[in-house]
Backbone as JSON, one array per atom type, in Angstrom:
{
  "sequence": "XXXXXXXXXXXXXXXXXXXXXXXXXXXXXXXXXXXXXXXXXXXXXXXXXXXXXXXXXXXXXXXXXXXXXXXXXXXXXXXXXXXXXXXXXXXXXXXXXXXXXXXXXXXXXXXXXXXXXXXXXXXXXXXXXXXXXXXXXXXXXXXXXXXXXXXXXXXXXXXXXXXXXXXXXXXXXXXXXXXXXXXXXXXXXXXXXXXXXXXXXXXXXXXXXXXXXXXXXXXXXXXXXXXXXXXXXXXXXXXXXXXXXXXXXXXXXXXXXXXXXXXXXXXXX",
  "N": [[-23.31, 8.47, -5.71], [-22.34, 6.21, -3.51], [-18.68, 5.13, -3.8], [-17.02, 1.63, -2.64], [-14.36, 0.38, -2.34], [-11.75, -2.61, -2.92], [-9.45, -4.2, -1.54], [-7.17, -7.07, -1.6], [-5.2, -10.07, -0.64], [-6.54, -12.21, -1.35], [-6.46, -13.37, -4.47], [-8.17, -14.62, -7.31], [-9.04, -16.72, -8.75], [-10.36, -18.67, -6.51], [-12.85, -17.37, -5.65], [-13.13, -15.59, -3.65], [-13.27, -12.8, -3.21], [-15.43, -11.97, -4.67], [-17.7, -13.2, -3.47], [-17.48, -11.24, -1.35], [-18.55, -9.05, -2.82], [-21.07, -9.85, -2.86], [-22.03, -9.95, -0.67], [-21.66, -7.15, 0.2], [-24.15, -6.01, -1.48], [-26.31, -7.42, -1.23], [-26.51, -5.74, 1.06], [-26.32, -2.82, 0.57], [-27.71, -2.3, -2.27], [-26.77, -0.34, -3.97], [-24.18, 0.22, -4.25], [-21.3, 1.41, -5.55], [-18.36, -0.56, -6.47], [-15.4, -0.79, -6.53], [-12.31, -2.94, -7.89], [-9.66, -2.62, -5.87], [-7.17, -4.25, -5.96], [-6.1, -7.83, -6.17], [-4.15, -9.21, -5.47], [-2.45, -8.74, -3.98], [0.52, -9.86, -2.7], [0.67, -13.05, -0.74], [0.07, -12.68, 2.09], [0.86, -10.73, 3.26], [1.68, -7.91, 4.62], [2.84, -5.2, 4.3], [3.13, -4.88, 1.9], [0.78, -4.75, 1.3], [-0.37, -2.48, 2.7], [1.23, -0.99, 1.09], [0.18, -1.02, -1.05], [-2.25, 0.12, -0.72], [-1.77, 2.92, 0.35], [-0.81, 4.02, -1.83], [-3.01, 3.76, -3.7], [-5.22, 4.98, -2.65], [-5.79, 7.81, -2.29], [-6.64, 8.61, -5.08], [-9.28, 7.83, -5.33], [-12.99, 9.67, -4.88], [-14.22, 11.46, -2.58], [-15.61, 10.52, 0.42], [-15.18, 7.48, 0.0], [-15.07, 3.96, 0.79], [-13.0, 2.09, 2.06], [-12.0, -1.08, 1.88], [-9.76, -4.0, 2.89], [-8.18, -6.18, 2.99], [-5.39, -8.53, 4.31], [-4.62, -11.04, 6.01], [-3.43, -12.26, 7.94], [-3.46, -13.05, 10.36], [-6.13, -14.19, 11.05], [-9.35, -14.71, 12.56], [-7.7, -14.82, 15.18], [-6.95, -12.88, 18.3], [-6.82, -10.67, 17.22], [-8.03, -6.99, 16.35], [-10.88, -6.1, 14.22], [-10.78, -3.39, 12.22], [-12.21, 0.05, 12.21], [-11.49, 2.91, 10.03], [-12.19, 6.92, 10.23], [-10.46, 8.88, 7.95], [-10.32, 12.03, 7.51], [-11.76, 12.46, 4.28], [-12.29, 9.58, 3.85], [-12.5, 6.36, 4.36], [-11.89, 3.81, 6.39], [-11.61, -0.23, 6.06], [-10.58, -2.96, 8.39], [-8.06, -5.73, 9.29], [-6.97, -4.86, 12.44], [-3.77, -5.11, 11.82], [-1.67, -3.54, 11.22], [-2.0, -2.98, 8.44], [-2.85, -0.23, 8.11], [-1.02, 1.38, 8.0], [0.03, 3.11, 6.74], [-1.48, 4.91, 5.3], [-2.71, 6.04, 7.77], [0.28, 7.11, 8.38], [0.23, 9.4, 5.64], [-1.86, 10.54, 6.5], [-1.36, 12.16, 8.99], [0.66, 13.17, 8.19], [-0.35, 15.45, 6.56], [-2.04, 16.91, 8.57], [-4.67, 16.07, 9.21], [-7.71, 15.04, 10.32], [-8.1, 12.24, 12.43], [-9.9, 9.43, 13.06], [-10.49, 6.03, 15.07], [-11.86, 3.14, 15.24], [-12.5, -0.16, 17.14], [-14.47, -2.75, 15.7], [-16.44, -3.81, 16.85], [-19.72, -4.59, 17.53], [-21.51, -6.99, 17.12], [-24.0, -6.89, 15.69], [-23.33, -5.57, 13.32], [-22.32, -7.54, 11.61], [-22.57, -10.81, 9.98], [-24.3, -13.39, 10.69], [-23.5, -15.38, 11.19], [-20.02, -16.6, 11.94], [-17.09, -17.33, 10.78], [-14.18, -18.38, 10.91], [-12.5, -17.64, 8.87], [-12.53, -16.21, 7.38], [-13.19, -13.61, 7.73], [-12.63, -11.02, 6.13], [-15.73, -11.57, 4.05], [-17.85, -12.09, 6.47], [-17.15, -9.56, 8.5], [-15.66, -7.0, 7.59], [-17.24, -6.48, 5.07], [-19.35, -6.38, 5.35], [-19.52, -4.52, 7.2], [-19.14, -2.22, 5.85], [-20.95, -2.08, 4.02], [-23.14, -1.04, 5.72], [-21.98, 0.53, 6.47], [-22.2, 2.35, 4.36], [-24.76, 2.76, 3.85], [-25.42, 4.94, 5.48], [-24.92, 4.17, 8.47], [-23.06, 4.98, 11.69], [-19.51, 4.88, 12.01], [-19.18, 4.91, 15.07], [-21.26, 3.79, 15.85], [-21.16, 1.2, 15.2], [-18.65, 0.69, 16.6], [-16.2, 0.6, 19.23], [-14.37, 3.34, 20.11], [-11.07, 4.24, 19.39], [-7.67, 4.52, 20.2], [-5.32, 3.62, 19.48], [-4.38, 2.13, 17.12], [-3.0, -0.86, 15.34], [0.91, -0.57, 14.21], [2.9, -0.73, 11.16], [6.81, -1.16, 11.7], [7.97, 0.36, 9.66], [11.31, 0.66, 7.55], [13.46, 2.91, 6.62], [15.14, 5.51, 4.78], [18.67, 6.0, 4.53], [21.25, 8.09, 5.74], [24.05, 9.06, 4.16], [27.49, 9.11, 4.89], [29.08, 11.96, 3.83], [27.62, 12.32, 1.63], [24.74, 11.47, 0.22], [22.37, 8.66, -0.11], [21.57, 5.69, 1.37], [18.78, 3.34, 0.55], [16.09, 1.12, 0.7], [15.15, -1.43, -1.45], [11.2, -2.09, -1.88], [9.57, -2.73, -3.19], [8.46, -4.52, -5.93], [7.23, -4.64, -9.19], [4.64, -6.05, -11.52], [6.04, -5.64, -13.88], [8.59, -6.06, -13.33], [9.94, -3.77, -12.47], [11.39, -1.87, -10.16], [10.58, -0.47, -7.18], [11.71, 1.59, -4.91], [12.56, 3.21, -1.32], [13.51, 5.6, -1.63], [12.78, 8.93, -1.54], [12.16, 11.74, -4.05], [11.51, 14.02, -2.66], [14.47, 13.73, -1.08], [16.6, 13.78, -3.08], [16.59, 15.64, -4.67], [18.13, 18.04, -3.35], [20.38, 17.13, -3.92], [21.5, 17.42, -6.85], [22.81, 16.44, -10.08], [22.61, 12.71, -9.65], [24.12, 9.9, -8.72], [23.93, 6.08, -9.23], [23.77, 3.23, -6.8], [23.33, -0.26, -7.47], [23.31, -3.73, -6.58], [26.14, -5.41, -8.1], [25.59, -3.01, -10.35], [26.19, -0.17, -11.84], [24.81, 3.27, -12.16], [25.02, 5.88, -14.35], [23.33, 8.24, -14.35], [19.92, 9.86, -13.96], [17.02, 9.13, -15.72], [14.21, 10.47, -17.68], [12.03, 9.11, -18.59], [11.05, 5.62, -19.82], [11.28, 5.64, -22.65], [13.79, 7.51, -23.09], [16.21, 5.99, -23.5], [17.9, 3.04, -25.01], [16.4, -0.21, -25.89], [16.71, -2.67, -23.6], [18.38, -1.12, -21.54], [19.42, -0.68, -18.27], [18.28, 1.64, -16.05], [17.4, 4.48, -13.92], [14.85, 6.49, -12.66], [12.04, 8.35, -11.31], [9.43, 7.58, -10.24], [5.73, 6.4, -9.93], [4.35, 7.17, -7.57], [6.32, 9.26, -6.9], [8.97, 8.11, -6.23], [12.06, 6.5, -6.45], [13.3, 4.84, -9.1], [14.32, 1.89, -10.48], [15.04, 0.44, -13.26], [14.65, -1.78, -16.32], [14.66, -1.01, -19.58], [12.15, -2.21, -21.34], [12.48, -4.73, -20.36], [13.27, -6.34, -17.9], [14.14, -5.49, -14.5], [14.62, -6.8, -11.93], [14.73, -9.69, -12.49], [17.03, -9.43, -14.41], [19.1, -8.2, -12.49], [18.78, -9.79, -10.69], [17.74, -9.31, -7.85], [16.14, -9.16, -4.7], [13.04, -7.86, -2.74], [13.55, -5.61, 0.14], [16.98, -5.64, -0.44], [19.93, -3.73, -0.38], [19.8, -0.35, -2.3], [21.84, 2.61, -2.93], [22.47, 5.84, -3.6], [24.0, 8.59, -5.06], [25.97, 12.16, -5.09], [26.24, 13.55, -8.47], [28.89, 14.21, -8.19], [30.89, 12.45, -6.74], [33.39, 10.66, -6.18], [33.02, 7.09, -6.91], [34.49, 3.7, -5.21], [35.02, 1.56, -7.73]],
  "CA": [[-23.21, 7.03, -5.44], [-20.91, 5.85, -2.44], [-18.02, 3.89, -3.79], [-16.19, 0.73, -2.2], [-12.89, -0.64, -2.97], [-11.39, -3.73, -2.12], [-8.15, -5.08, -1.85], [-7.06, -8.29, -1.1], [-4.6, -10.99, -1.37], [-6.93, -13.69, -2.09], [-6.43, -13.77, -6.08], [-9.17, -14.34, -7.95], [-9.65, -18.43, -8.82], [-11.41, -18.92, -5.48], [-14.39, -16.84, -5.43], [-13.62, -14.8, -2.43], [-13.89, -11.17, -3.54], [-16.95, -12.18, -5.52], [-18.36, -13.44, -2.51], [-17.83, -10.16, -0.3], [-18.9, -8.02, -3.13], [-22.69, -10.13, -2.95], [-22.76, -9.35, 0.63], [-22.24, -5.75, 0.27], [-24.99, -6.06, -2.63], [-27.13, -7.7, -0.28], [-27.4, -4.6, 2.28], [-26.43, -1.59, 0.12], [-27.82, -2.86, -3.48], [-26.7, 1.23, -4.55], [-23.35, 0.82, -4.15], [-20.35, 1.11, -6.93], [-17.94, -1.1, -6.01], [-13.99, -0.45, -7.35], [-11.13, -3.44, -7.57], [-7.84, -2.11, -6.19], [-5.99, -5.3, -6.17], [-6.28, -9.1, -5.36], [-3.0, -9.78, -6.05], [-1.4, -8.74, -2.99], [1.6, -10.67, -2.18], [-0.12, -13.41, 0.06], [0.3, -12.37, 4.09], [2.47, -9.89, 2.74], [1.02, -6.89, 5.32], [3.46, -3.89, 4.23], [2.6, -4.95, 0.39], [-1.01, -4.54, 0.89], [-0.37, -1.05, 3.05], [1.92, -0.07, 0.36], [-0.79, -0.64, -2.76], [-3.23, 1.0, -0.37], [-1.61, 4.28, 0.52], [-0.49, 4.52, -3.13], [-4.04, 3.91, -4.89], [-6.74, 5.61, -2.21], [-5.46, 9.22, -2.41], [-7.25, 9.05, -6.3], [-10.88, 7.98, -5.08], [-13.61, 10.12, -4.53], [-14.64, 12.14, -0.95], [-16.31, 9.25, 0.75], [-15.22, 6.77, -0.56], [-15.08, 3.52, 1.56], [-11.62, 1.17, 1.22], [-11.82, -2.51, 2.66], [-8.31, -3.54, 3.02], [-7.67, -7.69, 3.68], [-4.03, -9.45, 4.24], [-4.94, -10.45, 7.2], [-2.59, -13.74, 8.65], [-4.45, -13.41, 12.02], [-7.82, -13.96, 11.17], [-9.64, -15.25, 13.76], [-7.36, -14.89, 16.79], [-7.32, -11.88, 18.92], [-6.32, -9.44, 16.55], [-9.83, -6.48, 16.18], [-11.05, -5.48, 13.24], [-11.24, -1.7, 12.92], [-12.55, 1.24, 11.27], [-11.07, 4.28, 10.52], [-12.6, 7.45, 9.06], [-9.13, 10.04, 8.06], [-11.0, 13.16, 6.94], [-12.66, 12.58, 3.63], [-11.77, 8.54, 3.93], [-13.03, 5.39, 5.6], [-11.0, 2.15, 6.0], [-12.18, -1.13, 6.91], [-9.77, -4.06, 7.87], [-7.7, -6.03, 10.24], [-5.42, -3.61, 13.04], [-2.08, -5.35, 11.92], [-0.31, -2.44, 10.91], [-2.48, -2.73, 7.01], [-3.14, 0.81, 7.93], [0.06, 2.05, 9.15], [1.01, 4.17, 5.36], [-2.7, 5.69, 5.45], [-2.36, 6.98, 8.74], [1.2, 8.47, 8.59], [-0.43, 9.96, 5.32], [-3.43, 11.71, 7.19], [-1.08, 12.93, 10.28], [1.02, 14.57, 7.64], [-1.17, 16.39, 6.34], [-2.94, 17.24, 9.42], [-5.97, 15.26, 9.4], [-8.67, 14.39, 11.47], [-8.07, 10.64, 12.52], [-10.75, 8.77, 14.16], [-10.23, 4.84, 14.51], [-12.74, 2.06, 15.97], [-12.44, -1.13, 17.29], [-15.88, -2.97, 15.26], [-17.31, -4.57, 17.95], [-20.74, -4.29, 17.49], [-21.85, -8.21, 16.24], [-25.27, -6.76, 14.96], [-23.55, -5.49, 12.17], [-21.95, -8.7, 11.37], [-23.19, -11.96, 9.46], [-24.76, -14.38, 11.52], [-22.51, -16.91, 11.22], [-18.92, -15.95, 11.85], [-16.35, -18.03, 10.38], [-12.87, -17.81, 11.89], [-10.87, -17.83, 8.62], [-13.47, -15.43, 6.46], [-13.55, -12.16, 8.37], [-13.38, -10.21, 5.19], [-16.97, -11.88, 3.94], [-18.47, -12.02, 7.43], [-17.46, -8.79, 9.32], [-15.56, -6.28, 7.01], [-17.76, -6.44, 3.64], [-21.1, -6.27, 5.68], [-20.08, -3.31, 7.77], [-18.68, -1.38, 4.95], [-21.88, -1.68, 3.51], [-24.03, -0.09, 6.89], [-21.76, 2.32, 6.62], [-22.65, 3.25, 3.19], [-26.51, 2.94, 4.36], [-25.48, 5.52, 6.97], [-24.79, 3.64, 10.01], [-21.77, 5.63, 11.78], [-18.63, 4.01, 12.87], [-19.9, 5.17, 16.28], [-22.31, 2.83, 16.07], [-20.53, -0.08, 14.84], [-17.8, 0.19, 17.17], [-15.82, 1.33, 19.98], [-13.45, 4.47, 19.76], [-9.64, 3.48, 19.99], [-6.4, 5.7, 20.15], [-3.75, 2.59, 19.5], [-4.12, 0.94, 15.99], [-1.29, -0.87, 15.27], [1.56, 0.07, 13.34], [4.46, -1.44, 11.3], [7.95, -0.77, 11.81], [8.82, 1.25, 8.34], [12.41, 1.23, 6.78], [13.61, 5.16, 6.56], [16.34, 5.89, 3.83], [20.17, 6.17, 5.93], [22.29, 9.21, 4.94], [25.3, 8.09, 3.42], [28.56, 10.27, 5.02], [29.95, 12.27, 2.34], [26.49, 12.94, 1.01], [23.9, 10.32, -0.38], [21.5, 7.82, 0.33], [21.0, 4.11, 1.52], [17.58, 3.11, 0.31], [15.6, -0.5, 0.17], [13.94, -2.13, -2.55], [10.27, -1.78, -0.92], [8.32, -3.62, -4.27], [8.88, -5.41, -7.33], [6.16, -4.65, -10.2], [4.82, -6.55, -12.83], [7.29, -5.72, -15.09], [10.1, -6.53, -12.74], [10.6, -2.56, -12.31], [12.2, -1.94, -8.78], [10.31, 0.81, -6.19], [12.48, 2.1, -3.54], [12.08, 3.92, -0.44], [13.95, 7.24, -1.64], [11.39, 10.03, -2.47], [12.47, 12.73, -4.8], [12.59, 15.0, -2.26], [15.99, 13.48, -0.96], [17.37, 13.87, -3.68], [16.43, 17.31, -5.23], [19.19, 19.0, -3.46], [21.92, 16.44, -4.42], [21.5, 17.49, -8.02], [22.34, 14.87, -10.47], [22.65, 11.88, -9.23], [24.55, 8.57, -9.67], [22.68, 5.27, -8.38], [24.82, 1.51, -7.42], [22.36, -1.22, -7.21], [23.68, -4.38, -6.35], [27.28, -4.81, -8.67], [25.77, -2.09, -11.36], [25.92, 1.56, -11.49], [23.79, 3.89, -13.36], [25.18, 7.07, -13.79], [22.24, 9.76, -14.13], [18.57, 9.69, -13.88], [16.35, 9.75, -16.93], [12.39, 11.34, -17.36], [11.16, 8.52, -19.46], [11.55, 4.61, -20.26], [11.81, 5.92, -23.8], [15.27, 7.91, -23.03], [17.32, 5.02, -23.4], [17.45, 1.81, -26.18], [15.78, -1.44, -25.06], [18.05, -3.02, -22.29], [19.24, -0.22, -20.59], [19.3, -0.35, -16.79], [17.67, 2.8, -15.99], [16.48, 4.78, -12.95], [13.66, 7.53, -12.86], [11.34, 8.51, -10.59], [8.31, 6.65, -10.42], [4.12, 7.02, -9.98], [4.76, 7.91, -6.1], [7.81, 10.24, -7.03], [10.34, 7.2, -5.7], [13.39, 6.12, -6.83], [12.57, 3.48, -9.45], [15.21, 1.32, -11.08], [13.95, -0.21, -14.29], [15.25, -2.14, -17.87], [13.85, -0.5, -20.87], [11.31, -3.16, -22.2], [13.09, -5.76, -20.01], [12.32, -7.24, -15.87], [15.12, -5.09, -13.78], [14.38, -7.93, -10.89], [15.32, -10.94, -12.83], [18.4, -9.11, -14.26], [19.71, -7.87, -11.41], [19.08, -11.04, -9.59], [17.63, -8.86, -6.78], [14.87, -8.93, -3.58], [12.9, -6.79, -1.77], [14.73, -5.24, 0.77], [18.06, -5.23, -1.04], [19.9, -2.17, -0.81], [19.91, 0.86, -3.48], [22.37, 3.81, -2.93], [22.27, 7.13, -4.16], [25.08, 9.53, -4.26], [25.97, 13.2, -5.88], [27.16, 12.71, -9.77], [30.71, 14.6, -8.8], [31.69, 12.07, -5.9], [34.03, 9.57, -6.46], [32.65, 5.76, -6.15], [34.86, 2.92, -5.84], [33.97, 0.32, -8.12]],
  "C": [[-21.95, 6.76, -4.61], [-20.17, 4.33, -3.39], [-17.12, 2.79, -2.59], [-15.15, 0.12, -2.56], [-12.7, -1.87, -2.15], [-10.02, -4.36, -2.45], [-7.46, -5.95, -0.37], [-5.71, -8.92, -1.41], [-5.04, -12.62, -1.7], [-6.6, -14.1, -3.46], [-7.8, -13.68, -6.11], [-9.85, -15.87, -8.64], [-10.45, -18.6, -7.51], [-12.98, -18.45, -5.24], [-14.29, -15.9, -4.13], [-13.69, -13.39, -2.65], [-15.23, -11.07, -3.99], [-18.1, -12.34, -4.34], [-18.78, -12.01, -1.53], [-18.6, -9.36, -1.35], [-20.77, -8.58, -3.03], [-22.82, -10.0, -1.46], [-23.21, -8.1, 0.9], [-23.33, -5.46, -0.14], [-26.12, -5.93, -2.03], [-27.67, -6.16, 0.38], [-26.69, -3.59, 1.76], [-26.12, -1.98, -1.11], [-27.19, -1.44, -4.46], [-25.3, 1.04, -4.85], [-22.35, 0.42, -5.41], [-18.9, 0.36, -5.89], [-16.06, -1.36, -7.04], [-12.89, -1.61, -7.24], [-9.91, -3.08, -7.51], [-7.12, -2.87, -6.96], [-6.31, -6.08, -5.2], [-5.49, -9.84, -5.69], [-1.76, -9.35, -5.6], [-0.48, -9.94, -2.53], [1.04, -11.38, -0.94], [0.41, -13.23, 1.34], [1.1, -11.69, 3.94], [1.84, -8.31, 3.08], [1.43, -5.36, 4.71], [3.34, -3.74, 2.69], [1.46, -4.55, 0.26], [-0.95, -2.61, 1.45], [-0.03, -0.29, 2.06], [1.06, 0.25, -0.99], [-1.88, 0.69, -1.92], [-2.71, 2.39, -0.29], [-1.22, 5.02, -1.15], [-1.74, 4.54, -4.63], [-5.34, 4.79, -4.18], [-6.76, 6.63, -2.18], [-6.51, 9.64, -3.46], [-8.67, 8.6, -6.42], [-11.82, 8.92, -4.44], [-13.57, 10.55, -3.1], [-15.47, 11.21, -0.94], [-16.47, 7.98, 0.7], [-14.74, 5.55, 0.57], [-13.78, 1.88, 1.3], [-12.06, 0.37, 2.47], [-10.53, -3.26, 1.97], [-8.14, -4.98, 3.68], [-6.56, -7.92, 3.71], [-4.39, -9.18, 5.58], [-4.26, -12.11, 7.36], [-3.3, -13.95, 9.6], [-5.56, -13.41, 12.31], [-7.92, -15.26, 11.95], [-9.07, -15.31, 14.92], [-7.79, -13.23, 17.23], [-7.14, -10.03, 18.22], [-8.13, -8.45, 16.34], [-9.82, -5.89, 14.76], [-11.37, -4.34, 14.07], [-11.98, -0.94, 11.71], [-11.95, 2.47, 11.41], [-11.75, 5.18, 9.82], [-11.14, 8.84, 9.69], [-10.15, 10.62, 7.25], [-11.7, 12.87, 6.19], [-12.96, 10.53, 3.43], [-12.27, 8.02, 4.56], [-12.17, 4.42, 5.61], [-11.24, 1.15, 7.09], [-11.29, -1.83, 6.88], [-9.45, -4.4, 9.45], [-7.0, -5.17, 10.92], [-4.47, -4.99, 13.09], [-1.55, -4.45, 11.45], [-0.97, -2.52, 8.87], [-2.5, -1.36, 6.65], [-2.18, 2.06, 7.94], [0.07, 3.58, 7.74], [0.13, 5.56, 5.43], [-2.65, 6.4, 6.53], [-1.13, 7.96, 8.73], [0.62, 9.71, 7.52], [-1.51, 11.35, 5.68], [-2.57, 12.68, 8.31], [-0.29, 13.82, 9.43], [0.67, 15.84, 6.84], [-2.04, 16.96, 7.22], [-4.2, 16.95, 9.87], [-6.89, 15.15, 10.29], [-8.57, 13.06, 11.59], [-9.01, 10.4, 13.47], [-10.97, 6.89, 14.0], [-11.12, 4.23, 15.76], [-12.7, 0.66, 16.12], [-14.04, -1.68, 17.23], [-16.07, -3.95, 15.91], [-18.15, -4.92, 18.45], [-21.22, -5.9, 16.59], [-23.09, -8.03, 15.48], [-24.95, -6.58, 13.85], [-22.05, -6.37, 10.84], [-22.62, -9.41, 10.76], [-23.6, -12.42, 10.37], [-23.81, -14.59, 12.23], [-21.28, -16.45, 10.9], [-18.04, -17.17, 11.15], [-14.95, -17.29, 10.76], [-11.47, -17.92, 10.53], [-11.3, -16.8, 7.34], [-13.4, -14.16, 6.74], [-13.95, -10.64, 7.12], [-14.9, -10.47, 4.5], [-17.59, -11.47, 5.16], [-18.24, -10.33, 8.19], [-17.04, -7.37, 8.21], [-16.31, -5.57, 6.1], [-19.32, -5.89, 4.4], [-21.11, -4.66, 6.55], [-19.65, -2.19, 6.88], [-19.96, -0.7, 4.24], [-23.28, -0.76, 4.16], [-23.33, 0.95, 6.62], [-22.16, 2.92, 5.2], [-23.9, 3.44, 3.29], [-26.29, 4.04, 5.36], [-25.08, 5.75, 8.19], [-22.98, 4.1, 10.14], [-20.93, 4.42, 12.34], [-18.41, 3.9, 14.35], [-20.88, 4.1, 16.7], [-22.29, 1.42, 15.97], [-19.16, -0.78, 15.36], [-17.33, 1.26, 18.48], [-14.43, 2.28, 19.64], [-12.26, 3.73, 20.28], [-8.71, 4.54, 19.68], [-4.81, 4.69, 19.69], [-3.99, 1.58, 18.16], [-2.81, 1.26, 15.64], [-0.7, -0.37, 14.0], [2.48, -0.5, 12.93], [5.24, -0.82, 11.48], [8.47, -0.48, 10.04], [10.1, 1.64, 8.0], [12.37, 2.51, 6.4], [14.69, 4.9, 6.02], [17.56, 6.32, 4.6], [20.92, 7.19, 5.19], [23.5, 8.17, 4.77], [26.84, 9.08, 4.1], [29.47, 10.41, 3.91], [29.22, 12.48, 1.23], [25.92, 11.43, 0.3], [23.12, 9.57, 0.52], [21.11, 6.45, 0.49], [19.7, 4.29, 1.49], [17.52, 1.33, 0.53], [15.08, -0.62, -1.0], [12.61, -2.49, -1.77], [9.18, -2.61, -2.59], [9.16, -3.58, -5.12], [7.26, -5.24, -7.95], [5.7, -6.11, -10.87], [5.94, -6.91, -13.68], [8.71, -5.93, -15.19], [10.82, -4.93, -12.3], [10.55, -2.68, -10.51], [11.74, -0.41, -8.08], [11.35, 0.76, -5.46], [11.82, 3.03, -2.47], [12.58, 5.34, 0.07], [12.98, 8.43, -2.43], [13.05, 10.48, -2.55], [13.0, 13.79, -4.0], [13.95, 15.15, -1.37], [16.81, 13.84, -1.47], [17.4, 14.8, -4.69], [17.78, 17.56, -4.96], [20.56, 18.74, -3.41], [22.52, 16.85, -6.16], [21.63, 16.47, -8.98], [23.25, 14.12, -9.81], [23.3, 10.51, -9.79], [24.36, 7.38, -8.48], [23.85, 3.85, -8.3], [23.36, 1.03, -6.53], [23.2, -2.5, -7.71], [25.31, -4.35, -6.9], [26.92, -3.75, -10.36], [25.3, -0.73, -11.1], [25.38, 2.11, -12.55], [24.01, 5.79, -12.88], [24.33, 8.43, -14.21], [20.87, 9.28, -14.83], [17.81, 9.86, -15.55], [14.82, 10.17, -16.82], [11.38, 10.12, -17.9], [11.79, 7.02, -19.72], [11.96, 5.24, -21.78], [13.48, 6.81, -23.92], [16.31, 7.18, -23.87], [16.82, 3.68, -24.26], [17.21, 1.18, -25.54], [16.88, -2.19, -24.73], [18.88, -2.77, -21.71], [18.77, -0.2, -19.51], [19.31, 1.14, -16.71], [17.6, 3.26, -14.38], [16.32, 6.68, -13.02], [12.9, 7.22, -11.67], [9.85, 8.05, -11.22], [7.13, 7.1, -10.15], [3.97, 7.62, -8.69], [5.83, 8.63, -5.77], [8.88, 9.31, -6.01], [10.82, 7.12, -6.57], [12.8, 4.99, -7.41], [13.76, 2.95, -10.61], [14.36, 0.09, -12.22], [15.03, -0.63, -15.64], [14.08, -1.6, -18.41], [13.45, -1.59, -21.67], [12.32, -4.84, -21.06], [12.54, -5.56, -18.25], [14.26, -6.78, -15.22], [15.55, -6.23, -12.86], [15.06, -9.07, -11.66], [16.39, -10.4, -13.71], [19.61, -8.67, -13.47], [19.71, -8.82, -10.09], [19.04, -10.09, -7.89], [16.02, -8.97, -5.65], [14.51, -8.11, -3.02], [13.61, -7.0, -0.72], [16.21, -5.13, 0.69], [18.67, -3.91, -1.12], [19.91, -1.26, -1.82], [20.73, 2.21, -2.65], [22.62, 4.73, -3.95], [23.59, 8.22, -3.78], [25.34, 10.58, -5.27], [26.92, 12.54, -7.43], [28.6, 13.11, -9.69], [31.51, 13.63, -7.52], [32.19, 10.99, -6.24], [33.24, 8.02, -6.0], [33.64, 4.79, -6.08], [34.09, 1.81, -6.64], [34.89, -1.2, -8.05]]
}
């Protein structure tokens, strides 16, 4: 059974996921149909890339991801298709795709991306503020009937891409990071993988005016309302209170910095 995902930042009071999933229904009644998340940060492009590259790795070979935050629906922006090796992804080219692609090139991939240009396998009736109902949802579902992305569009070599924050060496050893998401629970992603900071050994972390001097394996480590940081579900740098909202104690935003530095170097404080 071909699955479909979908993630959005419509929410979920409106009816618009509900809506695309009875189109797919419509013209591939077979298909299983998976909710990433509709609770993307609204027009919030590098939020939606960032749930996507971090939840489509763990679906099935074939599996077909439709992928909305789309601010520029209806102007000139093209919907595309991509299929990366075992992968499909339907959505707007603003840069939704950018994480997924570096993804596929580092691993060596096959990338093949289409500008869906083909109105046959469209709704009728376009609506200029709908695109996920009308063009995404319906061709997601040809393609699970079959119908290639060859057929539903023209070949392209230039989907766009965002501009991605990269972690800054620190002179004297360490790491400037961002704050790159805020959870639920107020726990704090960053944009330092693990393997940065392997061959620093342990590590001592300043985030905003508090320091945290060495990593732990587990929220349980440490008693409830200890500022923490551990490596997280995408092996990042993840700054967290034990049973408590890091974010609204630390009175901090995405993009905020996080530094990282060896546990024997002096900090001032």
């Amino acid at each position: 059974m071909t699955v479909i995902t979908l993630l959005t930042d419509f929410g979920l009071r409106d009816g618009y996921p509900g809506v695309m999933k009875g189109v797919i229904w419509k013209i591939a009644p077979y298909v299983q149909i998976a909710d990433i998340s509709h609770d993307i940060k609204p027009q919030d492009i590098y939020h939606g890339a960032l749930a996507l590259s971090r939840t489509a790795p763990f679906f099935p070979p074939g599996t077909i991801h439709i992928a909305v935050v789309d601010p520029g629906v209806g102007t000139q922006r093209r919907p595309i298709g991509l299929h990366l090796e075992e992968h499909y992804f339907i959505g707007p080219d603003n840069g939704l795709f950018t994480l997924v692609l570096q993804h596929a090139e580092s691993l060596g991939n096959t990338i093949q991306a289409f500008h869906l240009d083909q109105s046959s396998y469209w709704l009728p009736d376009i609506s200029r503020v709908f695109h996920g109902r009308d063009i995404f949802a319906p061709v997601a579902a040809y393609l699970a009937r079959g119908i290639t992305l060859e057929k539903m569009g023209s070949k392209i070599h230039d989907p766009i891409r965002l501009e991605i924050p990269h972690p800054e060496p620190i002179q004297g050893g360490g790491w400037r990071g961002y704050i790159i998401e805020i959870d639920t629970f107020g726990n704090l992603a960053t944009n330092i993988d693990r393997s940065l900071l392997s061959p620093l050994g342990e590590v001592q972390v300043r985030i905003s005016d508090r320091y945290i001097n060495q990593l732990v394996n587990t929220f349980g480590d440490r008693p409830p309302g200890t500022l923490i940081a551990l490596y997280g579900t995408a092996h990042d740098l993840m700054i967290s209170v034990v049973n408590g909202d890091a974010a609204r104690e630390l009175n901090v935003s995405i993009g905020d910095f996080v530094e990282v530095y060896p546990e024997n170097r002096t900090i001032f404080k």
